[in-house]
DSSP file (Angstrom, degrees, kcal/mol; ACC not computed):
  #  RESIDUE AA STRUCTURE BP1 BP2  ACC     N-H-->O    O-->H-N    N-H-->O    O-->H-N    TCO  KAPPA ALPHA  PHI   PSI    X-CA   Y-CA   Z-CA
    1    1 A X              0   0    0      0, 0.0     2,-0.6     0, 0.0    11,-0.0   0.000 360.0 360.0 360.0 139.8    6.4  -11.2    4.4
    2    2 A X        +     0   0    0      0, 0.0     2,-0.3     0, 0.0     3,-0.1  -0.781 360.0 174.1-120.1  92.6    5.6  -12.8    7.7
    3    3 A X        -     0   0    0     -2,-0.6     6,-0.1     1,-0.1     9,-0.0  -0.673  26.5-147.1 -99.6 149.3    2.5  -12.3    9.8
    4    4 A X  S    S+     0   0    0     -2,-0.3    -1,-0.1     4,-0.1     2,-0.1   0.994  80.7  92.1 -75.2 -65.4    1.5  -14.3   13.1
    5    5 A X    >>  -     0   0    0      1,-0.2     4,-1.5     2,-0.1     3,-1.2   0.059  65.5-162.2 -41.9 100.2   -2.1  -13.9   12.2
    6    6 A X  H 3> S+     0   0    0      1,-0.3     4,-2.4     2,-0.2     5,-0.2   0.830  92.2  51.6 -54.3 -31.2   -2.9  -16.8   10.3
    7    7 A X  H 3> S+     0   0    0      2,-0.2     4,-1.5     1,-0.1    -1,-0.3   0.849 116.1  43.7 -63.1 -51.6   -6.0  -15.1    8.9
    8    8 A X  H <> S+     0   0    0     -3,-1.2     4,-1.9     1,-0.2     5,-0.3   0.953 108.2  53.7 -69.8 -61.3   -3.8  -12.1    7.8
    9    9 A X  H  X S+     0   0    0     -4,-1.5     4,-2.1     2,-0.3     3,-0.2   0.897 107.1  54.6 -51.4 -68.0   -1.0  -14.0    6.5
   10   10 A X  H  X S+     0   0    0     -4,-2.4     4,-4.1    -5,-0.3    -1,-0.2   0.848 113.7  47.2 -30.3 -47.9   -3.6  -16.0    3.9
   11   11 A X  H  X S+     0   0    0     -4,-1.5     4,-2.3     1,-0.3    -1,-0.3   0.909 105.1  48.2 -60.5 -53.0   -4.7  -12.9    2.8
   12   12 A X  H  X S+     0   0    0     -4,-1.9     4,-0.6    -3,-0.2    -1,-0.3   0.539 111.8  54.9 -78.9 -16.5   -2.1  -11.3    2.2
   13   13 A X  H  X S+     0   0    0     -4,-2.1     4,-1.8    -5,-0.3     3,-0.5   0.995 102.9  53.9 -56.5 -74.8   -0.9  -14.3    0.3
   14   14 A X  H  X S+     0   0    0     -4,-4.1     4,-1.2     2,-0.2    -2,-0.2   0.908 111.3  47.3 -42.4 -54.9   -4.0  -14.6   -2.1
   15   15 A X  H  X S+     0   0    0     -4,-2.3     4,-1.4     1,-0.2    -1,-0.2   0.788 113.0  48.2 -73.6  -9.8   -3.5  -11.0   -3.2
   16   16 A X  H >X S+     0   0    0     -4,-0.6     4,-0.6    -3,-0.5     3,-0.6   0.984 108.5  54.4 -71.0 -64.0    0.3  -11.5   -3.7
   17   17 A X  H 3< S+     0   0    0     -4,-1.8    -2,-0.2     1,-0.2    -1,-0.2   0.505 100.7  66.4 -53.4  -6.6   -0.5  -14.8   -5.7
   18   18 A X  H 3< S+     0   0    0     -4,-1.2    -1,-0.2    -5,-0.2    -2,-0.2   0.989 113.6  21.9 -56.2 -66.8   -2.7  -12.6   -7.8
   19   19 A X  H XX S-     0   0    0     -4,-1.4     3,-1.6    -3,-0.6     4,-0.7   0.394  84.5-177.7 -96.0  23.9    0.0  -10.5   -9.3
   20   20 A X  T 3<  -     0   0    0     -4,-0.6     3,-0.5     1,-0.3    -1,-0.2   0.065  66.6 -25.4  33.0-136.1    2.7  -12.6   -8.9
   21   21 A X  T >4 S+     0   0    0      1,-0.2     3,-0.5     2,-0.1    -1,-0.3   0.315 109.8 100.0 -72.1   1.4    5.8  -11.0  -10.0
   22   22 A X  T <4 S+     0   0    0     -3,-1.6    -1,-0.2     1,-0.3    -2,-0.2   0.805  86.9  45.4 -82.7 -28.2    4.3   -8.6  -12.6
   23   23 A X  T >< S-     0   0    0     -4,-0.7     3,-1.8    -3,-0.5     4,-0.3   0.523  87.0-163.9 -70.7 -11.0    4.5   -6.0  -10.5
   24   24 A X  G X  S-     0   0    0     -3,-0.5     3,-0.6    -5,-0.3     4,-0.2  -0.337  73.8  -5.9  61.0-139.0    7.9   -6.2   -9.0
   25   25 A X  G >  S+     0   0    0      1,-0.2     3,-1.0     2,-0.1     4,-0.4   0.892 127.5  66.2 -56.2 -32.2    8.4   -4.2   -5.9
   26   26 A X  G X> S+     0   0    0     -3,-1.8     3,-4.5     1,-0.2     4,-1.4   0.961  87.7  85.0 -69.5 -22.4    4.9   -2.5   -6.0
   27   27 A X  H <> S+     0   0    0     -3,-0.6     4,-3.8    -4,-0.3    -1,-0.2   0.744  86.4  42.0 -35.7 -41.4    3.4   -6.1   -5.3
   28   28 A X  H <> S+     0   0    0     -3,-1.0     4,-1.2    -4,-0.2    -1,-0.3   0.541 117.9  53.8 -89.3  18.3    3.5   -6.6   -1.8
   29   29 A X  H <> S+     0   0    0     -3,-4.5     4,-2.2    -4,-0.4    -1,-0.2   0.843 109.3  43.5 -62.7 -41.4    2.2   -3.0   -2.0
   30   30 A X  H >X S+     0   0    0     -4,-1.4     4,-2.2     2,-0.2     3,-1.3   0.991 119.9  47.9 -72.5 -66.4   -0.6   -3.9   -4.2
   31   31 A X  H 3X S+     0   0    0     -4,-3.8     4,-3.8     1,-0.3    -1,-0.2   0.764 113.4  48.6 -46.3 -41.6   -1.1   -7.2   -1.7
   32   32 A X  H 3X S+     0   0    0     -4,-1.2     4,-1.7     1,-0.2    -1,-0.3   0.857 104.5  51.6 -44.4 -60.0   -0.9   -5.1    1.1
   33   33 A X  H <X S+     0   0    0     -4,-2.2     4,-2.5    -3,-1.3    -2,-0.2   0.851 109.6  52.4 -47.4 -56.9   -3.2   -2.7    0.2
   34   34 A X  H  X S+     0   0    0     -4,-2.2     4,-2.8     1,-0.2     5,-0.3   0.984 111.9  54.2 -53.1 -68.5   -6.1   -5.7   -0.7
   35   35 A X  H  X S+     0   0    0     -4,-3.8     4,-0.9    -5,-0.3    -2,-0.2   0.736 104.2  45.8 -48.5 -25.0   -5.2   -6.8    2.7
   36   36 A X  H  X S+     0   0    0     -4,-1.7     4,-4.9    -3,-0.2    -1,-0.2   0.858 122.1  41.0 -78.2 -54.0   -5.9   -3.4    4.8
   37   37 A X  H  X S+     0   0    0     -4,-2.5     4,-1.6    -5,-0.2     5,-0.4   0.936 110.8  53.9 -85.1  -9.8   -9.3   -2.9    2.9
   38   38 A X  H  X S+     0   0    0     -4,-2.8     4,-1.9     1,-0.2    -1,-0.2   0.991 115.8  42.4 -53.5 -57.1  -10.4   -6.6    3.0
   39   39 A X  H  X>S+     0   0    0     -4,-0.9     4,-5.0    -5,-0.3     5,-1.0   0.725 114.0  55.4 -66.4 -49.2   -9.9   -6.3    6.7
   40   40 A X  H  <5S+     0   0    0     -4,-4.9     6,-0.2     1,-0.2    -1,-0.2   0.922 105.4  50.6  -6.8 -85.3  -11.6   -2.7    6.7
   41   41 A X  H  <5S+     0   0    0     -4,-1.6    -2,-0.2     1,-0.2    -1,-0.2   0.872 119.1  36.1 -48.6 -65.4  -14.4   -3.7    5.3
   42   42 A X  H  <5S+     0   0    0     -4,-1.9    -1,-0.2    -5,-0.4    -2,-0.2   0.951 128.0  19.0 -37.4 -75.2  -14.8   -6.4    7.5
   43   43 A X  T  <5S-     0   0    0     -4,-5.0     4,-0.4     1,-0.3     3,-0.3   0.444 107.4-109.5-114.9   3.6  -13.8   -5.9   10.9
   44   44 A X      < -     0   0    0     -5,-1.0    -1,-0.3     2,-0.1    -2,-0.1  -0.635  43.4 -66.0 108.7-172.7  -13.9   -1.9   10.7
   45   45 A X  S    S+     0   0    0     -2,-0.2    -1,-0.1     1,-0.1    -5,-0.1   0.444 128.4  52.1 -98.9  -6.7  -10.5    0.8   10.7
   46   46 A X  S    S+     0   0    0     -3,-0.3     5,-0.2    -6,-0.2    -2,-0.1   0.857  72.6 124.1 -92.8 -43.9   -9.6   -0.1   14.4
   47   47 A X  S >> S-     0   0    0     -4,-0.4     3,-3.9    -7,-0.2     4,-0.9   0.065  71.4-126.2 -21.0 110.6   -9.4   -3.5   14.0
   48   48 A X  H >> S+     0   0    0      1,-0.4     4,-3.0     2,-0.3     3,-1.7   0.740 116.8  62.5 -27.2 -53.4   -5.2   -5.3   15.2
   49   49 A X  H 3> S+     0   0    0      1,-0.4     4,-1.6     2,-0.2    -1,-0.4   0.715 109.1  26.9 -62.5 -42.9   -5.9   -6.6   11.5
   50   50 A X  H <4 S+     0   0    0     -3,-3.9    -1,-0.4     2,-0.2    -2,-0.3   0.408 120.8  54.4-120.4  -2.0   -5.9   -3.4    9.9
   51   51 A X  H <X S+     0   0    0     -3,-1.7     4,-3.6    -4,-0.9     3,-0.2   0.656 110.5  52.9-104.5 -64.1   -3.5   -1.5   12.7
   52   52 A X  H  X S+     0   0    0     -4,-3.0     4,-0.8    -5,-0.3    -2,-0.2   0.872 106.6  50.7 -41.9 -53.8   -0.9   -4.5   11.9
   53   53 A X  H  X S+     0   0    0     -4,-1.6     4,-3.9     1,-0.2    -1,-0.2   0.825 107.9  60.4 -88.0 -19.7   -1.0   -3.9    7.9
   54   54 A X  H  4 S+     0   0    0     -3,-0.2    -1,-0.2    -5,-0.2    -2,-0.2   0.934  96.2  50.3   2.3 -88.5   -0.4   -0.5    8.6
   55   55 A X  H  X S+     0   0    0     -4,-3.6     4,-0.7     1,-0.2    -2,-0.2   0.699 107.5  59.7 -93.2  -6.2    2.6   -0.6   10.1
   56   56 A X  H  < S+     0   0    0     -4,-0.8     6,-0.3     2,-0.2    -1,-0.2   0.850 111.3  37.4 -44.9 -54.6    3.7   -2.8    7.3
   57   57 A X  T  < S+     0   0    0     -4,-3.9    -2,-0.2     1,-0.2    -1,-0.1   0.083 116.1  49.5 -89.5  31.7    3.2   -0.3    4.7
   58   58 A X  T  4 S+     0   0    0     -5,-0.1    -2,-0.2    33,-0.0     5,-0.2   0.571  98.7 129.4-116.5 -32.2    4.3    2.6    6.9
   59   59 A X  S >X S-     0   0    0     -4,-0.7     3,-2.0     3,-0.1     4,-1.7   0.194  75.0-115.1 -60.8 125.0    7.7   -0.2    7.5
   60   60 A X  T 34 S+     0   0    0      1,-0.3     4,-0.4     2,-0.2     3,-0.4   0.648 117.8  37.2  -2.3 -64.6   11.3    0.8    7.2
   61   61 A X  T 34 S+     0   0    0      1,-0.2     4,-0.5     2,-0.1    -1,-0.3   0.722 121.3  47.6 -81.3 -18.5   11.7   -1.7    4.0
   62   62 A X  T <> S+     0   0    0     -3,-2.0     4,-1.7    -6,-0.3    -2,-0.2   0.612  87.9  76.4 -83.3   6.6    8.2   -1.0    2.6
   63   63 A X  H >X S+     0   0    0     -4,-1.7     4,-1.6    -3,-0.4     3,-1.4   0.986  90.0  57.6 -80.9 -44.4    8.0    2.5    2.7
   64   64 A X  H 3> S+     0   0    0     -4,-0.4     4,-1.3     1,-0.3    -1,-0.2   0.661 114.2  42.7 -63.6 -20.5   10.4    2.9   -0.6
   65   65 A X  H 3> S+     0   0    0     -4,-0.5     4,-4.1     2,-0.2    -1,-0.3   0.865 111.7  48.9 -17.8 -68.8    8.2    1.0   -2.3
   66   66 A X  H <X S+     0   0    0     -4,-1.7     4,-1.8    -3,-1.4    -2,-0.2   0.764 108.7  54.7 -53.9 -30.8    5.1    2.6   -0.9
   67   67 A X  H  < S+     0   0    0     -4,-1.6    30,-0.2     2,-0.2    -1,-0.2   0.854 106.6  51.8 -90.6 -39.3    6.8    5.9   -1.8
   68   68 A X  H >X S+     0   0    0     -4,-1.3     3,-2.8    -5,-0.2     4,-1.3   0.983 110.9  56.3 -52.3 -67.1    7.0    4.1   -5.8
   69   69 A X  H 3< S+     0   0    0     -4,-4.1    -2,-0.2     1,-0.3    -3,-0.2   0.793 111.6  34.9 -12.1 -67.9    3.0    3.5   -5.3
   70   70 A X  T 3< S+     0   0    0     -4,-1.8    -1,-0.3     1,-0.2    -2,-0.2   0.476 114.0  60.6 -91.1  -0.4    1.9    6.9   -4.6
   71   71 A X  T <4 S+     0   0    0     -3,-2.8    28,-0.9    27,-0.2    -2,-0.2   0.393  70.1 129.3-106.0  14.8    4.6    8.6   -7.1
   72   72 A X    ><  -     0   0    0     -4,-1.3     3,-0.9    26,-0.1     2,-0.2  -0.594  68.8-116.6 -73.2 138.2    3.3    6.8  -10.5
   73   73 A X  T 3  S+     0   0    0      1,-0.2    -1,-0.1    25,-0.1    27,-0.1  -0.310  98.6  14.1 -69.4 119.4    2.8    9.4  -13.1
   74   74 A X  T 3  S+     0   0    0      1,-0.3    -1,-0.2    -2,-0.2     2,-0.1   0.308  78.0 158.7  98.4 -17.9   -1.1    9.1  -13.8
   75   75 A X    <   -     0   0    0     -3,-0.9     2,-0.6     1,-0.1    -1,-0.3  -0.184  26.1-155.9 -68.2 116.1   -2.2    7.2  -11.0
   76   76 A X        +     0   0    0     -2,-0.1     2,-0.4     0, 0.0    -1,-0.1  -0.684  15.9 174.2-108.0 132.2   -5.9    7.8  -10.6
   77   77 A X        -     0   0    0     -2,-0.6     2,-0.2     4,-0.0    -2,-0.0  -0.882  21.5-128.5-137.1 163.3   -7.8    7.4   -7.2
   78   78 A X    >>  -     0   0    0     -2,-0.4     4,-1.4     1,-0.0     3,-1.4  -0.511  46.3 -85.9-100.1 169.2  -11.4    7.9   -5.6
   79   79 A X  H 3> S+     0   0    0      1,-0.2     4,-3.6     2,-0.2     5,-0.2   0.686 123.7  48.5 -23.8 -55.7  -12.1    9.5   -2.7
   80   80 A X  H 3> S+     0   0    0      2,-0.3     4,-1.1     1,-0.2    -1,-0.2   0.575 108.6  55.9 -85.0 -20.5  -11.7    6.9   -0.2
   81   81 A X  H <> S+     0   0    0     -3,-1.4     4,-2.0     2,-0.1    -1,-0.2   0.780 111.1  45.1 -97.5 -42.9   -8.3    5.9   -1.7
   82   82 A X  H  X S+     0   0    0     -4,-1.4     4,-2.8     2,-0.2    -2,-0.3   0.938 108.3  56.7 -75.1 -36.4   -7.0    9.6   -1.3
   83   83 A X  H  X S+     0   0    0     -4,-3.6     4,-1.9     2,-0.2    -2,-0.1   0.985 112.4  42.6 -16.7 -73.6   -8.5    9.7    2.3
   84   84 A X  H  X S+     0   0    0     -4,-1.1     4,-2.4     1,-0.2     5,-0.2   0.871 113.7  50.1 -57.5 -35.3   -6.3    6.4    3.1
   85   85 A X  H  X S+     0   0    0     -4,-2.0     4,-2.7     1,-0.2    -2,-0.2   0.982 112.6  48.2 -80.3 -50.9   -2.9    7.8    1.2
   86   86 A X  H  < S+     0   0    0     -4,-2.8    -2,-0.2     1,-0.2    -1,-0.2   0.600 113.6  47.0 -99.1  22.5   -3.2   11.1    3.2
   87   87 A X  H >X S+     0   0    0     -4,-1.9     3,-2.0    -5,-0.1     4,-1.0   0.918 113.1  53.0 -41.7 -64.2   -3.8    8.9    6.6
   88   88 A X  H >X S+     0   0    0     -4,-2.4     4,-2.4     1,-0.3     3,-1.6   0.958 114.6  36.9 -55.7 -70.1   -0.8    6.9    5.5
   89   89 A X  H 3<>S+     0   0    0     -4,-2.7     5,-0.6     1,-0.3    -1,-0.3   0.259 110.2  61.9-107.9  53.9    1.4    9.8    5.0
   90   90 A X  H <45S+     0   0    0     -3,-2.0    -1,-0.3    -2,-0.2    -2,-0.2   0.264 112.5  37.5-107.3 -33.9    0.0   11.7    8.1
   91   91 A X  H <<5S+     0   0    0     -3,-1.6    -2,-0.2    -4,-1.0    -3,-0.2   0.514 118.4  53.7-108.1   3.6    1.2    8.9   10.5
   92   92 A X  T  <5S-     0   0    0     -4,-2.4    -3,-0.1     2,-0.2    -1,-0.1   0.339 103.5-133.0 -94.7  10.6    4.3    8.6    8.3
   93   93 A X  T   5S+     0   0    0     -5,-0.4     2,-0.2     1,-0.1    -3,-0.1   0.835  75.3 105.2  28.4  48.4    5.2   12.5    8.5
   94   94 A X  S   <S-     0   0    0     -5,-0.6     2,-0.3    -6,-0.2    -2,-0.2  -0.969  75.8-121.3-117.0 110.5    5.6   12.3    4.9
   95   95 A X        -     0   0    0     -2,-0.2     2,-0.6    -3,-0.1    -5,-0.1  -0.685  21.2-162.8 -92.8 124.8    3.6   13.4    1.6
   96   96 A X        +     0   0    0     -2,-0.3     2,-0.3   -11,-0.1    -7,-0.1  -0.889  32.8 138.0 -93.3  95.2    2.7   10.5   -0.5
   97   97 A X        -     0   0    0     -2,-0.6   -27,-0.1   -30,-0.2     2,-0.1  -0.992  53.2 -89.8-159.6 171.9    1.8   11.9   -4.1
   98   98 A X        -     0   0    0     -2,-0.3     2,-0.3   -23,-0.1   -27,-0.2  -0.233  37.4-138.2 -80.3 171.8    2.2   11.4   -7.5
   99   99 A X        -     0   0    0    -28,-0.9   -26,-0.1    -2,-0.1   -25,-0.1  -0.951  12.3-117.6-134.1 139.4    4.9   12.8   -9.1
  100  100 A X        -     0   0    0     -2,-0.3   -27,-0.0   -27,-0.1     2,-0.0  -0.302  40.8-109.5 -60.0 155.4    5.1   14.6  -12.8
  101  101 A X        -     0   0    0    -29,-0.0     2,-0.2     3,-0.0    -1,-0.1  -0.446  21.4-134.6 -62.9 168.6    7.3   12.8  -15.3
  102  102 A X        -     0   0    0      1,-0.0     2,-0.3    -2,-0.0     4,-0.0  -0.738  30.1-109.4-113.6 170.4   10.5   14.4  -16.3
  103  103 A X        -     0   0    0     -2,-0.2     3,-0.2     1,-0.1    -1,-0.0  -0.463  22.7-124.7-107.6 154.0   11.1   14.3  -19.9
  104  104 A X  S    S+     0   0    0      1,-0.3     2,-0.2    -2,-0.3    -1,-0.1   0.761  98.0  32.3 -84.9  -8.7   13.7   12.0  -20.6
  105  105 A X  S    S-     0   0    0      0, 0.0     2,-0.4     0, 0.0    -1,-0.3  -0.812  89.2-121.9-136.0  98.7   16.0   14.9  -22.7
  106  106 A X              0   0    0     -2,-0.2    -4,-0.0    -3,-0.2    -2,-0.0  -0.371 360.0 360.0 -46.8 100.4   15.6   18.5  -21.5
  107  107 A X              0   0    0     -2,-0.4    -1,-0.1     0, 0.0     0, 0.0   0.308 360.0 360.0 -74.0 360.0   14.4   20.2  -24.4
């Protein structure tokens, strides 16, 4: 993934080189995700920075991913983390949630 912001780009780099490939597709989710709150935190929820990674994980090719993210079986989050997933899939006119497992042989 390619951002003009040089600042952005870096970022989103470092948290990619974290998990390298060990995540597979969720990575540049995971990386993504680091990058929106780094950026938050920082320069606030308005911020180009934080509008820009956004529309990355709201993006055509990220969303099935994104969609993998928010449907892992177990996936536990704080307040602030459900806040942001039901932003996310309030400007994606979409529900972003986990999903039960199915048993792998209906018994």
């Amino acid at each position: 993934m390619t951002f003009q912001d040089i600042q952005l780009q870096r970022c989103y780099d470092i948290h990619l080189g974290k998990v390298g490939d060990a995540l597979g597709d969720l990575g540049p989710v995971y990386a993504l995700m680091a990058t929106y709150n780094w950026f938050a935190m920082l320069e606030g929820a308005h911020s180009a920075r934080v509008h820009e990674t956004i529309n990355r994980l709201l993006s055509t090719e990220m969303r099935p991913a994104l969609r993998h993210w928010y449907g892992r079986s177990g996936l536990e989050m704080d307040s602030i983390a459900i806040e942001f997933r039901t932003q996310l899939s309030r400007l994606a006119g979409e529900r972003f949630e986990s999903t039960p497992e199915t048993p792998l042989a209906p018994s």
